[in-house]
The first five atom37 places (N, CA, C, CB, O) and aatype in JSON, in Angstrom:
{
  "aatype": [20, 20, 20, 20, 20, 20, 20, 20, 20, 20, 20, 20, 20, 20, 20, 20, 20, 20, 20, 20, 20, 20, 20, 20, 20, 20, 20, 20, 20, 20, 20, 20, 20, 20, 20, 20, 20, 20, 20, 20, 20, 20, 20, 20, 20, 20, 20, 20, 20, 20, 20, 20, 20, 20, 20, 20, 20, 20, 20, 20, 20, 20, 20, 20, 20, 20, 20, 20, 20, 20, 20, 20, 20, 20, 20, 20, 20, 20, 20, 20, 20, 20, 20, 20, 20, 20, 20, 20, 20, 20, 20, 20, 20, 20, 20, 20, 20, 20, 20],
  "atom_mask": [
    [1, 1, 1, 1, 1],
    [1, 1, 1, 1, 1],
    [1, 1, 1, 1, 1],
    [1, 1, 1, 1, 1],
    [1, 1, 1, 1, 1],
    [1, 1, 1, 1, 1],
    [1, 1, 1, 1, 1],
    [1, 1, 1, 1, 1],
    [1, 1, 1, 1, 1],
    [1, 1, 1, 1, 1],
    [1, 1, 1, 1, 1],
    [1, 1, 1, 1, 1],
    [1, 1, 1, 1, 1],
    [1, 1, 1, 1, 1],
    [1, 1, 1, 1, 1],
    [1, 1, 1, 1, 1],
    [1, 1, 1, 1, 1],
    [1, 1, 1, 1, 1],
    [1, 1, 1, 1, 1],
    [1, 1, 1, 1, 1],
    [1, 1, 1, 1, 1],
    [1, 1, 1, 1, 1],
    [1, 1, 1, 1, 1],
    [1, 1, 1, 1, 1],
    [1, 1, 1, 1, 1],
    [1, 1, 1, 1, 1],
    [1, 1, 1, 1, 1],
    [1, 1, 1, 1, 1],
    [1, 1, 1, 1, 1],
    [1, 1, 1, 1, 1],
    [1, 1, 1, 1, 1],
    [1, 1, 1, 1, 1],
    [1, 1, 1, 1, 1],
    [1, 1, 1, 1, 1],
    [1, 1, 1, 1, 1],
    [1, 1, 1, 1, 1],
    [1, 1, 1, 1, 1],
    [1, 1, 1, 1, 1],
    [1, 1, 1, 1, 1],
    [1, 1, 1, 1, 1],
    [1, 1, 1, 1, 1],
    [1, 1, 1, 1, 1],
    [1, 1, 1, 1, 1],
    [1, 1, 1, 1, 1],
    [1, 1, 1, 1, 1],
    [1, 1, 1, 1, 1],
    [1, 1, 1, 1, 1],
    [1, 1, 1, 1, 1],
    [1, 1, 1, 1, 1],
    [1, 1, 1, 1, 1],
    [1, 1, 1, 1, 1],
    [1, 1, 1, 1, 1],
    [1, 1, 1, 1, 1],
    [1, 1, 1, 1, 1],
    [1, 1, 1, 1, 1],
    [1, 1, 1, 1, 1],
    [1, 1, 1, 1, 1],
    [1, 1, 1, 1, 1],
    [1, 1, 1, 1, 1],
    [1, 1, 1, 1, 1],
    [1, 1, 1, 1, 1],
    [1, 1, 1, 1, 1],
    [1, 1, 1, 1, 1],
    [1, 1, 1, 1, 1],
    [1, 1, 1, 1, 1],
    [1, 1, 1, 1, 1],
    [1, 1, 1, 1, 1],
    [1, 1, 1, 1, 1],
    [1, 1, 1, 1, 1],
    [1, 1, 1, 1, 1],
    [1, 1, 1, 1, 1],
    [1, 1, 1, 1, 1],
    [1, 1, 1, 1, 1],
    [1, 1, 1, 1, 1],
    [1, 1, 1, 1, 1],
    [1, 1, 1, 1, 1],
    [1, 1, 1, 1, 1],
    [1, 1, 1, 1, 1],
    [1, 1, 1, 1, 1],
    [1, 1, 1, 1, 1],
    [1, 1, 1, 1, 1],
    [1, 1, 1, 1, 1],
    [1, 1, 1, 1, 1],
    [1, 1, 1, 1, 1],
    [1, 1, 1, 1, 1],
    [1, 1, 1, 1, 1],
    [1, 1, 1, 1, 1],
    [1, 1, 1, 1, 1],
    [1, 1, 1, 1, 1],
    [1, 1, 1, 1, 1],
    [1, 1, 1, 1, 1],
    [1, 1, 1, 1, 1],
    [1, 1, 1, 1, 1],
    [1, 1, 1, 1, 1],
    [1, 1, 1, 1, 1],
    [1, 1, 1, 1, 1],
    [1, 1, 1, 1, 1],
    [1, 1, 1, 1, 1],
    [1, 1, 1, 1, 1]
  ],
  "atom_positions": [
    [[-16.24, -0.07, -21.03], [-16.76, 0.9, -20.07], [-15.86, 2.12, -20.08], [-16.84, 0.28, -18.64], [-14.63, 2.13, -20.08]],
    [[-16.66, 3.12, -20.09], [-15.64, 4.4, -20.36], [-16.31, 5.33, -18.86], [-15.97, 5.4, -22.38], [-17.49, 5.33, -18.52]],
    [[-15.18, 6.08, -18.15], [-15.44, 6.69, -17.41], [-15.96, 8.3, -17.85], [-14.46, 6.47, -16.7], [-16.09, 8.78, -18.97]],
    [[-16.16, 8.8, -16.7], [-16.51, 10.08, -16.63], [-16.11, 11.13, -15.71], [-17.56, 10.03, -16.57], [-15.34, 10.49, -15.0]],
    [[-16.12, 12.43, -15.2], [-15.59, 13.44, -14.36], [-16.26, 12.87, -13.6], [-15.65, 14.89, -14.52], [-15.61, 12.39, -12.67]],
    [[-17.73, 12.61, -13.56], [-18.64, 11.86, -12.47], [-17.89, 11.32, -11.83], [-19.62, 10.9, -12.81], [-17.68, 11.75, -10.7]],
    [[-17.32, 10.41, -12.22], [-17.39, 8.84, -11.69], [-15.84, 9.34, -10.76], [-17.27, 7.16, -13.27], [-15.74, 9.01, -9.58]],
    [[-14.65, 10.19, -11.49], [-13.49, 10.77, -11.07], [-13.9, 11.13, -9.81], [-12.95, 11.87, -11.89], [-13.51, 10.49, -8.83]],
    [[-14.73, 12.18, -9.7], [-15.31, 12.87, -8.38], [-15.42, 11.75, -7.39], [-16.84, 13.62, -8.59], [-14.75, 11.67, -6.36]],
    [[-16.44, 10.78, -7.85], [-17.27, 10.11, -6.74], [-15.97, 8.86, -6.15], [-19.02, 9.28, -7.53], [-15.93, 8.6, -4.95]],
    [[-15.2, 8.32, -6.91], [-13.97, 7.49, -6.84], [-12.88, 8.54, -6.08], [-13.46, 6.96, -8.49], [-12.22, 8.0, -5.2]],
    [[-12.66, 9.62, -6.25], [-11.93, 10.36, -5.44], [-12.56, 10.36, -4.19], [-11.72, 11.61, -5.93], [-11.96, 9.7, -3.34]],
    [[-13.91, 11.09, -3.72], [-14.27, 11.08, -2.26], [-14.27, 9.93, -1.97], [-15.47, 11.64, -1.83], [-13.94, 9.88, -0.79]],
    [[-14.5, 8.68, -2.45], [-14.79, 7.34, -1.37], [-13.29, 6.89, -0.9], [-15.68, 5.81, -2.26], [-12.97, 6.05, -0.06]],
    [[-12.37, 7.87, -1.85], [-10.94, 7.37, -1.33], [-10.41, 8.08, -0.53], [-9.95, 7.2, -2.22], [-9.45, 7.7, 0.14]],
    [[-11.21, 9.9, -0.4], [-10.79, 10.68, 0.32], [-9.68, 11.02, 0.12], [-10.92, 10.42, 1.26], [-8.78, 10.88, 0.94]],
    [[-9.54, 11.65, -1.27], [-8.89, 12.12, -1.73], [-8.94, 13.42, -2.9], [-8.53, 11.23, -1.86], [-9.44, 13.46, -4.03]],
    [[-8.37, 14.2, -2.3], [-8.64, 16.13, -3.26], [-8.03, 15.71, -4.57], [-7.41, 18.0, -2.48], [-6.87, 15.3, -4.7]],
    [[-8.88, 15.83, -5.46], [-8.25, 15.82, -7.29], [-8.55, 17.25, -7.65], [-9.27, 14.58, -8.66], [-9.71, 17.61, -7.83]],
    [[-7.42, 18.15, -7.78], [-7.71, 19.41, -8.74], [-8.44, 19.65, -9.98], [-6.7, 19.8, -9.1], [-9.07, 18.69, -10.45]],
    [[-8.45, 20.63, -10.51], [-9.43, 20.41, -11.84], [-7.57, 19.84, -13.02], [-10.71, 22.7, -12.53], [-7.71, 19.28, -14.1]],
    [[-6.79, 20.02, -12.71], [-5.77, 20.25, -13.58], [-5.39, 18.67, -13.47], [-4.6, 21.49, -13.14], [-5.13, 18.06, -14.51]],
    [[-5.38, 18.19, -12.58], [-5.61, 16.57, -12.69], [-6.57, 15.96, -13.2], [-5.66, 15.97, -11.65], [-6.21, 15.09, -14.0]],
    [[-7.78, 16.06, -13.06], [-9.04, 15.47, -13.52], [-8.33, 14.47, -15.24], [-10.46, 17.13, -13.83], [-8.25, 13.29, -15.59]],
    [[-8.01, 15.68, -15.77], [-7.96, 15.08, -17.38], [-6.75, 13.83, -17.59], [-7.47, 16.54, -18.57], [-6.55, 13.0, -18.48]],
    [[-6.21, 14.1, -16.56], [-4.42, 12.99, -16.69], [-5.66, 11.63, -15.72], [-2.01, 14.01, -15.08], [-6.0, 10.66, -16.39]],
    [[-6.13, 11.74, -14.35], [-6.3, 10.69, -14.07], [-7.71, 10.11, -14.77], [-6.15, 10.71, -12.73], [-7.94, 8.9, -14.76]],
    [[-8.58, 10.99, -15.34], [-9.27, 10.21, -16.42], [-8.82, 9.57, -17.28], [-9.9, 10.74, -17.04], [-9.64, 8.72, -17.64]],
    [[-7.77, 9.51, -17.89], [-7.2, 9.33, -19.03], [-6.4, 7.88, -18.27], [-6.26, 10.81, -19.69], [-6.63, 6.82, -18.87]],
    [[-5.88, 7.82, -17.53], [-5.02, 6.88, -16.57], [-6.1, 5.78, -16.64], [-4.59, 7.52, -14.85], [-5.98, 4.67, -17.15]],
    [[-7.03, 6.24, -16.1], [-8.37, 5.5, -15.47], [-8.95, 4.57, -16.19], [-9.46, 6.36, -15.18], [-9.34, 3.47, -15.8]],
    [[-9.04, 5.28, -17.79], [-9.91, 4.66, -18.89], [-8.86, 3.95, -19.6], [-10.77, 5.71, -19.87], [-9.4, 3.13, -20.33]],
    [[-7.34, 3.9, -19.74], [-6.51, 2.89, -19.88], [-6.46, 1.75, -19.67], [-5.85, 3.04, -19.55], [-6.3, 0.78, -20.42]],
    [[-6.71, 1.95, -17.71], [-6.18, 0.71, -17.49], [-7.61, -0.04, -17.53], [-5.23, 0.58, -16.1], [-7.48, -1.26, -17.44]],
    [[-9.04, 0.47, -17.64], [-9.99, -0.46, -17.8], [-9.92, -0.6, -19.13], [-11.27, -0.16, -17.28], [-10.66, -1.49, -19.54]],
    [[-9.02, 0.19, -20.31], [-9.26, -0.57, -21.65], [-8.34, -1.63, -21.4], [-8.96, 0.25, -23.1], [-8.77, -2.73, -21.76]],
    [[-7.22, -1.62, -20.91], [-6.38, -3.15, -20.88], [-6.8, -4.37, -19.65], [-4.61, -2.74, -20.57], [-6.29, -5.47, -19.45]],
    [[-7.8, -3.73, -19.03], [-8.66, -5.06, -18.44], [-9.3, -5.63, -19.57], [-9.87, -4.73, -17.3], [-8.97, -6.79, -19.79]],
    [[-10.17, -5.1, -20.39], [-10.94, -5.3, -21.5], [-9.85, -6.27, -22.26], [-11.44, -3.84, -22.29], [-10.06, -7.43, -22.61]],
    [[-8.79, -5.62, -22.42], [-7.96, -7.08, -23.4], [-7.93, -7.96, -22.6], [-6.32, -7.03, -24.0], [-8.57, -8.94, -22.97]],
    [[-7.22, -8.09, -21.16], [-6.94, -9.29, -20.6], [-8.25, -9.89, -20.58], [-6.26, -9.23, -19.28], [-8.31, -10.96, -19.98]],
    [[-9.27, -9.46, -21.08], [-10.61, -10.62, -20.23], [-10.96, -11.36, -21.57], [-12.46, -9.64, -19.37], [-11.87, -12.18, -21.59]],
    [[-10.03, -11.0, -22.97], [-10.23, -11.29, -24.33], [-9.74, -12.58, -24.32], [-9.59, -10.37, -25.34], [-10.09, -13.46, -25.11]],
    [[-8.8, -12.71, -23.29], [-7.75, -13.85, -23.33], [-8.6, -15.18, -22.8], [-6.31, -13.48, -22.26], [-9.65, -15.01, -22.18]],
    [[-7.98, -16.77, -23.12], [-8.79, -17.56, -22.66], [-8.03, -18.36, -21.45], [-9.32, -18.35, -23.79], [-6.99, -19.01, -21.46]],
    [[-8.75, -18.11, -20.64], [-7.84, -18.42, -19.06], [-8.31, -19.82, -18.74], [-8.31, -17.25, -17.51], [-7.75, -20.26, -17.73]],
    [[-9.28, -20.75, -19.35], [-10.51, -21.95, -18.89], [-8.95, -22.64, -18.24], [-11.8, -23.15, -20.56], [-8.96, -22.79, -17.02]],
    [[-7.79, -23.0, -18.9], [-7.16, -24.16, -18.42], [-5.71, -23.6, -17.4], [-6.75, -25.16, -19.88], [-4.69, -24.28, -17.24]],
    [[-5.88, -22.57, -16.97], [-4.8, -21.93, -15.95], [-5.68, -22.14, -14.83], [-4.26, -20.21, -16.17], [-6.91, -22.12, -14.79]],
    [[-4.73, -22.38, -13.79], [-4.45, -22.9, -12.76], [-4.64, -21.36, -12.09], [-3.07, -23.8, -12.73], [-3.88, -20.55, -12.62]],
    [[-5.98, -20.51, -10.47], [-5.64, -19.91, -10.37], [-4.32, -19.75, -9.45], [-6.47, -19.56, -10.39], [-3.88, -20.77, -8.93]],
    [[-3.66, -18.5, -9.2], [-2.13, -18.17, -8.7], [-2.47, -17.5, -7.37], [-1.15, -17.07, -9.8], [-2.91, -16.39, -7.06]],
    [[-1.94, -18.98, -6.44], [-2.47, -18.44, -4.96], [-1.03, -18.13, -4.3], [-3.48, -19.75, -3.93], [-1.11, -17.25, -3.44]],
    [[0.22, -18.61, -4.49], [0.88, -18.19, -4.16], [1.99, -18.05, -5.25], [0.94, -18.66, -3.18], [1.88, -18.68, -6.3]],
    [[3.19, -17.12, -4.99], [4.29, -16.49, -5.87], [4.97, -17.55, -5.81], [5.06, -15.16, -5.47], [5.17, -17.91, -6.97]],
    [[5.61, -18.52, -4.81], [5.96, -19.96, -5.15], [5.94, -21.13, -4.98], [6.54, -20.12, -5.19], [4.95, -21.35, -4.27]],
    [[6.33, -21.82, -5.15], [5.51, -23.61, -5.5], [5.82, -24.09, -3.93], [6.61, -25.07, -7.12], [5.41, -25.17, -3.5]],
    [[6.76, -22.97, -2.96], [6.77, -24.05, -1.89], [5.81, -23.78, -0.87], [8.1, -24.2, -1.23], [5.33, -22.66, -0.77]],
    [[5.56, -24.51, -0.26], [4.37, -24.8, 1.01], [4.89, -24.97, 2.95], [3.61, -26.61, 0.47], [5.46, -25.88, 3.56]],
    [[4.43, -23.79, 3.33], [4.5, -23.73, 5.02], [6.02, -23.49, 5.05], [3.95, -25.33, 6.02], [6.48, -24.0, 6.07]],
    [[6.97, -22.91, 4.31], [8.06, -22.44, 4.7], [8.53, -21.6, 5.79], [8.3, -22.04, 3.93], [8.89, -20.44, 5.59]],
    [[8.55, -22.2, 7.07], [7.89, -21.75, 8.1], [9.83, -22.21, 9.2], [5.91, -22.82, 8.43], [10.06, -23.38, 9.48]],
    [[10.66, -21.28, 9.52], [11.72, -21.29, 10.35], [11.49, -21.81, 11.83], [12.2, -19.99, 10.34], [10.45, -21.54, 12.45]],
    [[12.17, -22.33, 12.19], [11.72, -22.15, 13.35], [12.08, -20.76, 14.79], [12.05, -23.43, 13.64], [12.86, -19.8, 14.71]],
    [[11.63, -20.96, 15.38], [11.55, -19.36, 15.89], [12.61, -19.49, 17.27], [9.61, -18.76, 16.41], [12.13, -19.69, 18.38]],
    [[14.22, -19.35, 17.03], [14.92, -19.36, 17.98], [15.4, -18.38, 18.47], [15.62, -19.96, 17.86], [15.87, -17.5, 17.76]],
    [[15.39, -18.3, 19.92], [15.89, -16.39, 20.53], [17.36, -16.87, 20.07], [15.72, -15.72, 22.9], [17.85, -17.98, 20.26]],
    [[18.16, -15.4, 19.19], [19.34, -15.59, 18.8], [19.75, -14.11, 19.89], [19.57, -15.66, 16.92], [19.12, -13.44, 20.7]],
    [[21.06, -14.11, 19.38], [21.97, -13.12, 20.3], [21.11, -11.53, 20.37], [23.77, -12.9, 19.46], [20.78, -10.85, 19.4]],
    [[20.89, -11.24, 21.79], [19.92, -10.09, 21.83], [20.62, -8.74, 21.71], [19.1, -10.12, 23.15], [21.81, -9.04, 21.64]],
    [[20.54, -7.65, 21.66], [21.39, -6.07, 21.88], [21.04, -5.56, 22.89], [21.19, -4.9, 20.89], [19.81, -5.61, 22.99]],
    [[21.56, -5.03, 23.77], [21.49, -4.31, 25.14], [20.63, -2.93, 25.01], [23.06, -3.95, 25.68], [21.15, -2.25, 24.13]],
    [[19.49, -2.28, 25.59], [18.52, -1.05, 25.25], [19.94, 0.04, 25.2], [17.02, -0.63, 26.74], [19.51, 1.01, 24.56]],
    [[21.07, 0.26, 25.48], [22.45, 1.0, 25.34], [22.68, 0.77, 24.13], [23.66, 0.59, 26.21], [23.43, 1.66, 23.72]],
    [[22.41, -0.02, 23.23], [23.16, -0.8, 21.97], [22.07, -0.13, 21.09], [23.28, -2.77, 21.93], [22.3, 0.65, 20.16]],
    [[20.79, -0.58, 21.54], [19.75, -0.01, 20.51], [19.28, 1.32, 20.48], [18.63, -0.67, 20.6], [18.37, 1.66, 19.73]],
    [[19.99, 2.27, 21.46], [19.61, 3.47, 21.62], [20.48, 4.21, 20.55], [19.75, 3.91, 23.06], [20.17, 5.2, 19.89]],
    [[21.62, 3.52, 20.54], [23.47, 3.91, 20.11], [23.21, 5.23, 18.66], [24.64, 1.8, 19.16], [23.58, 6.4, 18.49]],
    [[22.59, 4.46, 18.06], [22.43, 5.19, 16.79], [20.64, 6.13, 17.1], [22.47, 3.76, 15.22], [20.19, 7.01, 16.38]],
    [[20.34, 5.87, 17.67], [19.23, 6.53, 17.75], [19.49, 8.46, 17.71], [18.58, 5.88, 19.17], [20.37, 9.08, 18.32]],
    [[18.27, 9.13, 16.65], [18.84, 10.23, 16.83], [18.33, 11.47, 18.02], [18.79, 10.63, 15.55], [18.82, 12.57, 18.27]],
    [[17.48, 10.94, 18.44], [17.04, 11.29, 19.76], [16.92, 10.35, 20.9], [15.91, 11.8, 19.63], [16.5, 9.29, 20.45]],
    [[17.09, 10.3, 22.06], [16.26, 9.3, 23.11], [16.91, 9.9, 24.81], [16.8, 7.17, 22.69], [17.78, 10.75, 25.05]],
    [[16.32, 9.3, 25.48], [16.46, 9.49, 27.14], [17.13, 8.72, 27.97], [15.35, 9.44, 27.76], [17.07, 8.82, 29.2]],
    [[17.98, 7.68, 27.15], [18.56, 6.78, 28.18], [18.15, 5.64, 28.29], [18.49, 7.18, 29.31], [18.8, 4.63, 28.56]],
    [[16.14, 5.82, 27.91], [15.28, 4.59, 28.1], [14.88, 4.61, 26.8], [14.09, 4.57, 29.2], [15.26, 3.76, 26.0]],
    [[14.19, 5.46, 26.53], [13.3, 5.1, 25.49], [14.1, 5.96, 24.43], [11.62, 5.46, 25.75], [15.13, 6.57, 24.75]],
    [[13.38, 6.0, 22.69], [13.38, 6.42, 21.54], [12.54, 7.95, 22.06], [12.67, 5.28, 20.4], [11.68, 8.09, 22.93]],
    [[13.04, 8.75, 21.34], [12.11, 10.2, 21.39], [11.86, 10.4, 20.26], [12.67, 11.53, 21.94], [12.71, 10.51, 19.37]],
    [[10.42, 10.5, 20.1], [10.05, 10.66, 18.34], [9.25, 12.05, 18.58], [8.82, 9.13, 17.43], [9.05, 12.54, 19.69]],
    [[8.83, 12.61, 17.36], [7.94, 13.73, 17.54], [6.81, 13.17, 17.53], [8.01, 14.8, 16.62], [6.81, 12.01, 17.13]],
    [[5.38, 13.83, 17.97], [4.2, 13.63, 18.56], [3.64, 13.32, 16.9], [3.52, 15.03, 19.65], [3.91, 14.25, 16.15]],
    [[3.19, 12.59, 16.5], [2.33, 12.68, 15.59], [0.7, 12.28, 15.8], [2.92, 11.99, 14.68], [-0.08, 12.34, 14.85]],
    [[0.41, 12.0, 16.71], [-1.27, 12.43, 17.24], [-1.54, 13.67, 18.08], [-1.9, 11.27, 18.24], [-0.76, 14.24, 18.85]],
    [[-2.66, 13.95, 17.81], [-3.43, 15.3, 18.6], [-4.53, 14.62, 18.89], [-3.8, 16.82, 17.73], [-5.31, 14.21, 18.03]],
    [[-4.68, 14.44, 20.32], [-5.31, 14.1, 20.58], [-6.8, 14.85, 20.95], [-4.68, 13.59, 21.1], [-7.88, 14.36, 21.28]],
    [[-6.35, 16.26, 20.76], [-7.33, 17.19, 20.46], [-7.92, 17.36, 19.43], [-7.05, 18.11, 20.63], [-8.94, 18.05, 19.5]],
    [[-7.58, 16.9, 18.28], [-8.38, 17.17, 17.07], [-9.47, 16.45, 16.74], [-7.68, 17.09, 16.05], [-9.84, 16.54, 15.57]],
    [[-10.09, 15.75, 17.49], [-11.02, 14.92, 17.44], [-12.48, 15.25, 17.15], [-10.91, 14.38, 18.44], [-13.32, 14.35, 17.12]]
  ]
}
């Protein structure tokens, strides 16, 4: 399967994402790579692999969940590079007007 500018375009908006014309040719080219090296891997014969559900062989590795030594809101403010005494002061990153 070989792509097209088409397909660039229409794969860019569903991701909502601006591709220049000066990109187009690098991520076509990217694009039709990595579906030519799907094309090899599907050459390969997988019938007797096991599929890979997890990264390792162990099962429910699961801690148990003990309150350990807590930090005082003074302690966690300490390094903070803004705050009020109480809270963290971050900058606004919603507008709640732009809606």
């Amino acid at each position: 399967m070989k792509l097209d500018n088409n397909t660039i375009d229409r794969v860019a908006n569903l991701a909502r994402l601006e591709i220049s014309e000066s990109e187009h040719d690098h991520i076509l080219s990217d694009m039709n790579n990595i579906l030519t090296f799907m094309d090899k891997l599907n050459e390969l014969d997988t019938s007797g692999v096991e599929p890979l559900i997890y990264m390792s062989d162990e099962k429910n590795v699961f801690r148990q969940d003990v309150v350990k030594a807590e930090i005082s809101a003074s302690e966690a403010l300490a390094n903070a590079p803004d705050h009020d005494g109480v809270y963290f002061k971050v900058a606004k990153v919603i507008d709640k007007t732009s809606r």
